[in-house]
C-alpha positions as CSV (number, residue, x, y, z in Angstrom):
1,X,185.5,85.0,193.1
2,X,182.3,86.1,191.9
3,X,183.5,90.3,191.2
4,X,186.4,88.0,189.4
5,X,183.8,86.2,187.1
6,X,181.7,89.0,186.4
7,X,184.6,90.9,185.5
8,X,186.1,88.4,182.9
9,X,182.7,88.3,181.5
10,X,182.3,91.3,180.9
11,X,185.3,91.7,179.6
12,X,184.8,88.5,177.2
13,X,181.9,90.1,175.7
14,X,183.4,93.4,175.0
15,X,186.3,91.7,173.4
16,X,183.3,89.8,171.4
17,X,181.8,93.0,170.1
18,X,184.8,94.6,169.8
19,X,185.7,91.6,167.3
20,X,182.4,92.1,165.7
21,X,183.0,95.8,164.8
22,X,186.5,95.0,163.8
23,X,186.1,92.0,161.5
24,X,182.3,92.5,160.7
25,X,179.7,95.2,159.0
26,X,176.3,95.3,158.4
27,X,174.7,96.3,155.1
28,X,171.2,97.9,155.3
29,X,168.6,96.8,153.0
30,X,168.8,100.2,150.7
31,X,172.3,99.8,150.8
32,X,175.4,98.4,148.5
33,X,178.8,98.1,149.8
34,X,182.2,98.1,148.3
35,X,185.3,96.5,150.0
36,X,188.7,97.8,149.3
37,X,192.1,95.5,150.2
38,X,195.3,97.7,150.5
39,X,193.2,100.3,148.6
40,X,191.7,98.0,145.6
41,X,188.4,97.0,144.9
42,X,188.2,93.2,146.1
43,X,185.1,91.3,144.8
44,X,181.6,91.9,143.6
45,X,179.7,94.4,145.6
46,X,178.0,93.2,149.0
47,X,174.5,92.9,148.8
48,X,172.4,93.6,152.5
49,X,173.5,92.0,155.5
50,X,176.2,90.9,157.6
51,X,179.7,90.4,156.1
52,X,183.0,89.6,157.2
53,X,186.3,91.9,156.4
54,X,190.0,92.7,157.5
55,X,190.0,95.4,160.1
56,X,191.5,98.9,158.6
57,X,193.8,99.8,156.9
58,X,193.9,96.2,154.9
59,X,190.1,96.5,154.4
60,X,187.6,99.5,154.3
61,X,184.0,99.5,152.9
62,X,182.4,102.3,151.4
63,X,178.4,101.8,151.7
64,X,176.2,103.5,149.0
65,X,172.6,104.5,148.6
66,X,170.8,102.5,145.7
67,X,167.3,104.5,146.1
68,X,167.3,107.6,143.1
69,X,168.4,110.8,144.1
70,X,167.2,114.0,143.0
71,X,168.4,117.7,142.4
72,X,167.1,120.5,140.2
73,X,169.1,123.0,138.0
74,X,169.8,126.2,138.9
75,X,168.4,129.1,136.1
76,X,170.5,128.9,132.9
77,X,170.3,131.0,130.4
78,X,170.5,129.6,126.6
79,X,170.1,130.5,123.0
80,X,167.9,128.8,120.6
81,X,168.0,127.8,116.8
82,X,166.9,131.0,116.0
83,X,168.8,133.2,118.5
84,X,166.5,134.3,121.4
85,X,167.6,133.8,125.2
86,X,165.7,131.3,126.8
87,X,165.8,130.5,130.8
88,X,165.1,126.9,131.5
89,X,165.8,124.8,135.2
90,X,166.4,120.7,134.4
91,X,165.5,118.2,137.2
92,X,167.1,115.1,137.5
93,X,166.8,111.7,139.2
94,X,169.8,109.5,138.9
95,X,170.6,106.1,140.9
96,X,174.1,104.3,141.3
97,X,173.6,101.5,139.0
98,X,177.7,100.6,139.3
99,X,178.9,101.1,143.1
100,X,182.1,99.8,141.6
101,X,182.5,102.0,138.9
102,X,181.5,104.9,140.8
103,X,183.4,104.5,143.2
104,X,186.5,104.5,140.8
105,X,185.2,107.6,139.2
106,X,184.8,109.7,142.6
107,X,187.0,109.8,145.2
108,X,185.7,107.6,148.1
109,X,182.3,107.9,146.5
110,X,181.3,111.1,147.4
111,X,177.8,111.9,145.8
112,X,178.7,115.8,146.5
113,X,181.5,115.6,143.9
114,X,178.9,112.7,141.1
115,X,176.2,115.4,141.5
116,X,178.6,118.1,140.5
117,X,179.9,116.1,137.3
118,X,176.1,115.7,136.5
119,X,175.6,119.6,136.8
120,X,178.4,120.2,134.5
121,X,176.8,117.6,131.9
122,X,173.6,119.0,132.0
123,X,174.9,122.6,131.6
124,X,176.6,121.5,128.3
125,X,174.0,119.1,127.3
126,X,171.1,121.7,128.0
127,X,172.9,124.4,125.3
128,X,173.5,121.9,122.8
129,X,169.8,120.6,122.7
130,X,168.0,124.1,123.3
131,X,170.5,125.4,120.5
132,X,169.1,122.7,118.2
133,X,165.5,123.7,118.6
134,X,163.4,127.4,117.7
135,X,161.7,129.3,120.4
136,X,158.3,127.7,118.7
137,X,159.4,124.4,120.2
138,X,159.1,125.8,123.4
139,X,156.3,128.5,122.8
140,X,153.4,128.1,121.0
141,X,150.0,129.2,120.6
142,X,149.5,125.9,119.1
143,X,150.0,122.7,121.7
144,X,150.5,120.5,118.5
145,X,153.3,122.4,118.0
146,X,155.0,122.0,121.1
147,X,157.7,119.8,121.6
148,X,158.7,119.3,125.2
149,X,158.9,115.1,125.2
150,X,161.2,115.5,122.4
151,X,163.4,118.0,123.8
152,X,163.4,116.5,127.2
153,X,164.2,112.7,125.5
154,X,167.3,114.3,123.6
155,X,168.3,115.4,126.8
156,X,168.0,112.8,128.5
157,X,169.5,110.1,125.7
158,X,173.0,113.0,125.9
159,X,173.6,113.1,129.4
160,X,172.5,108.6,129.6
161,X,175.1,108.4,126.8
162,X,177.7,110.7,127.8
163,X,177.9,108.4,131.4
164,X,178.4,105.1,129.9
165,X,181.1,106.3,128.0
166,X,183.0,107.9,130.7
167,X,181.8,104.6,132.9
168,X,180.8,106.9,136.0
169,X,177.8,104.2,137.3
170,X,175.7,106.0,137.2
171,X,172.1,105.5,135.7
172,X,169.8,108.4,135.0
173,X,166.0,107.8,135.9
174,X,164.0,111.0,134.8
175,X,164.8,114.4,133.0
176,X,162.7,116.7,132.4
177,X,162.4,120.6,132.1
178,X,161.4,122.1,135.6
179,X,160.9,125.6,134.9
180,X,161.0,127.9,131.5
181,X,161.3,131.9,131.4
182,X,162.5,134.6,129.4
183,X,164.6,137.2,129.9
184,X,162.9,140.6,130.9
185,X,164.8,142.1,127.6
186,X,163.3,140.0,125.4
187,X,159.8,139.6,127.0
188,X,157.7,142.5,124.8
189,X,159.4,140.7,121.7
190,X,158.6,137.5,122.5
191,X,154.7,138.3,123.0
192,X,154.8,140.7,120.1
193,X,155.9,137.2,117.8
194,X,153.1,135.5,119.6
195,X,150.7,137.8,118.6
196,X,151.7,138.1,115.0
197,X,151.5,134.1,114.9
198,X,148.0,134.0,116.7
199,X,146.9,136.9,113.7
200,X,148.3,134.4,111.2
201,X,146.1,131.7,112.7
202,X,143.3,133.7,113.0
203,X,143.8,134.8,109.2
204,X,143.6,131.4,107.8
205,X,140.8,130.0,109.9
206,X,138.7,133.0,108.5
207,X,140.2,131.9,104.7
208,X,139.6,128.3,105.5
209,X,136.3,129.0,106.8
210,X,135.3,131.5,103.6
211,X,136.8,128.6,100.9
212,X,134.4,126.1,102.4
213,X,131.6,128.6,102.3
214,X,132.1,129.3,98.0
215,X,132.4,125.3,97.9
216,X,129.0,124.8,99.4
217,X,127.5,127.5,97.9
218,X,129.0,126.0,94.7
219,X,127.7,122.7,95.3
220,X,124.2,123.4,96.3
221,X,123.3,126.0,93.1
222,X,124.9,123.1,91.3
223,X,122.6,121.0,93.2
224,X,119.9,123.6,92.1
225,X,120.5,124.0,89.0
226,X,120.8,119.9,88.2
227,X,117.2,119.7,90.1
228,X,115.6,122.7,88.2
229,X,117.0,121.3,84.9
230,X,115.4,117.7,85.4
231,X,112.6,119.4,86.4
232,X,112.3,121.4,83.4
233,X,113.2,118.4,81.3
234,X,110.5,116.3,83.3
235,X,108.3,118.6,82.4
236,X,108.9,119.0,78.7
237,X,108.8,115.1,78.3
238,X,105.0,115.3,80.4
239,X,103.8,118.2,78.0
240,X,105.2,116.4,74.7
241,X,103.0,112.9,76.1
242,X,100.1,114.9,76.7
243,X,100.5,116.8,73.3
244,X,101.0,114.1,71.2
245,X,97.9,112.0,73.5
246,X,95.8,115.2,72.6
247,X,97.1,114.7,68.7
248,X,96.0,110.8,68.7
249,X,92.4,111.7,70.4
250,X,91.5,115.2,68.2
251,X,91.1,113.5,64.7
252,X,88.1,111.5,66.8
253,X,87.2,114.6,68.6
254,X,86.4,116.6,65.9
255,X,84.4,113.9,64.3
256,X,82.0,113.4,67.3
257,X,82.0,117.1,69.2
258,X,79.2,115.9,71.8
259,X,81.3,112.7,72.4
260,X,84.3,114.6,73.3
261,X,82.1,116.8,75.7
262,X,80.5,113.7,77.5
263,X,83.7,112.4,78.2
264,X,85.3,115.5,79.2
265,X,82.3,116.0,81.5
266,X,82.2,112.2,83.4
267,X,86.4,112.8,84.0
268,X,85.4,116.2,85.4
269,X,83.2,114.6,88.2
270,X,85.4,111.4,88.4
271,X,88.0,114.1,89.2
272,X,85.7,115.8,92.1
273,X,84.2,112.6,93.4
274,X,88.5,111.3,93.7
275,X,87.8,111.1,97.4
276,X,84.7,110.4,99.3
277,X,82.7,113.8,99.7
278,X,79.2,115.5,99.8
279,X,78.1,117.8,96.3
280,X,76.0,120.7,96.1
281,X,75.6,121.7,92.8
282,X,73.8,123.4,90.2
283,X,72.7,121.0,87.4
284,X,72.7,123.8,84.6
285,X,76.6,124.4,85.3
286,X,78.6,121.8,83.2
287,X,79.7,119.5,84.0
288,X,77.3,118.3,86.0
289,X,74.3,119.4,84.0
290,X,74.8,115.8,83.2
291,X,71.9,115.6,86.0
292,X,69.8,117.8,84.7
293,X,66.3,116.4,84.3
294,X,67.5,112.9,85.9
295,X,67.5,114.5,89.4
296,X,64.0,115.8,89.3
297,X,62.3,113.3,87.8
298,X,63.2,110.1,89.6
299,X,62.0,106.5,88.0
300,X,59.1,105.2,89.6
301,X,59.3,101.9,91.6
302,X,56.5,99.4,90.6
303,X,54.9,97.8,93.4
């Protein structure tokens, strides 16, 4: 009786998880499923966990990864705007934002055959946007002059635009240009252009640099000769006030010669006594024979 039980319970609970695995799956937490009836999309998508279904073939679920994938371009070789082969590599990180849609768009959802469709896009999308731009977009001796975001956005915004209009579901997360190269052919031409351009720079720095050198030098003689001319002009008004002082005091002068002498003679020492100092002097050399006779004979103090 007991081999009996064991037996049927053991049999019970592999009828029990064979139930399970018939009429249940499990969705992992990275995950998305789709369920298909009779080979029809039936219902939204199943979000993580554990769902019932119809055993196959009325049901089967195709599970999906939401996390981005990546891939990178193989070398392609392009043309720009002004003709010269350019190598570039494009890497991509794309999602499934529409299990649904993609799954309508590639047969049972293979990501093999979606990455190929995105190759195929990018390949087209990657000549149409290089065509639009000049090798100087690309290559520059001047950074300012690159334009890498820009060419990487257009890329992006054609492939982004071109799978919502086909309704693939898928979403694209990054683009951006991997690798760049040239063709051996076109190498020595390339660096020859680059050199030319970096002469051209180098020419109108030095022309820059000598037009700001004639402007200064413009603007300080100008400078110069404004200072020198007030100057000049300062001096002219100083002289014509000293000239016509001169004209007011001769008349009186020349009326009372030893008048005019005294006063010359106390400005003279007012002059050389400006500052506080010490004088040795000889009394019989003007001006200061003023002194003379008041130096050796000293009043006499009354006692």
């Amino acid at each position: 009786m007991k081999r009996n039980l064991i037996t049927l319970i053991t049999g019970a609970v592999l009828i029990v998880i064979f139930a399970l695995l018939l009429f249940t799956f499990q969705v992992r937490q990275s995950e998305v499923a789709v369920v298909t009836t009779f080979g029809r999309i039936t219902g939204p998508p199943c979000e993580p966990g554990l769902h019932l279904r119809w055993p196959w073939p009325v049901q089967q679920v195709y599970k999906f990864d939401e996390r981005i994938q990546n891939f990178q371009e193989k070398f392609r070789e392009t043309l720009t705007a002004d003709q010269i082969s350019l190598i570039t590599s494009i890497y991509v990180g794309w999602r499934i934002s529409d299990p649904s849609a993609f799954l309508n768009s590639f047969k049972d959802g293979s990501v093999i055959a979606a990455q190929g469709q995105l190759e195929s896009l990018l390949a087209s999308d990657n000549i149409t946007v290089v065509g639009k731009h000049p090798l100087a977009d690309f290559v520059n001796v001047d950074p300012k002059q690159l334009q890498f975001d820009q060419i990487q956005a257009e890329m992006e915004q054609m492939v982004q635009d071109e799978l919502q209009t086909n309704n693939y579901g898928i979403q694209i997360e990054f683009l951006g240009i991997q690798q760049l190269g040239l063709p051996e052919s076109v190498t020595q031409a390339v660096f020859d252009r680059m050199k030319s351009e970096r002469t051209i720079l180098i020419s109108q720095a030095q022309n820059e640099g000598l037009a700001e050198a004639i402007k200064i030098k413009a603007n300080a003689d100008r400078q110069a000769n404004e200072t020198l001319a007030n100057a000049q002009a300062e001096a002219t008004r100083i002289e014509g006030e000293g000239v016509a002082e001169a004209a007011k005091t001769l008349p009186v002068f020349q009326q009372n010669p030893e008048l005019a002498n005294f006063l010359l003679s106390i400005d003279a020492i007012k002059q050389a006594l400006n500052q506080r100092s010490t004088l040795f002097f000889d009394d019989r050399i003007p001006p200061f024979d003023l002194f003379h006779g008041t130096l050796t004979n000293p009043p006499s103090h009354r006692p």
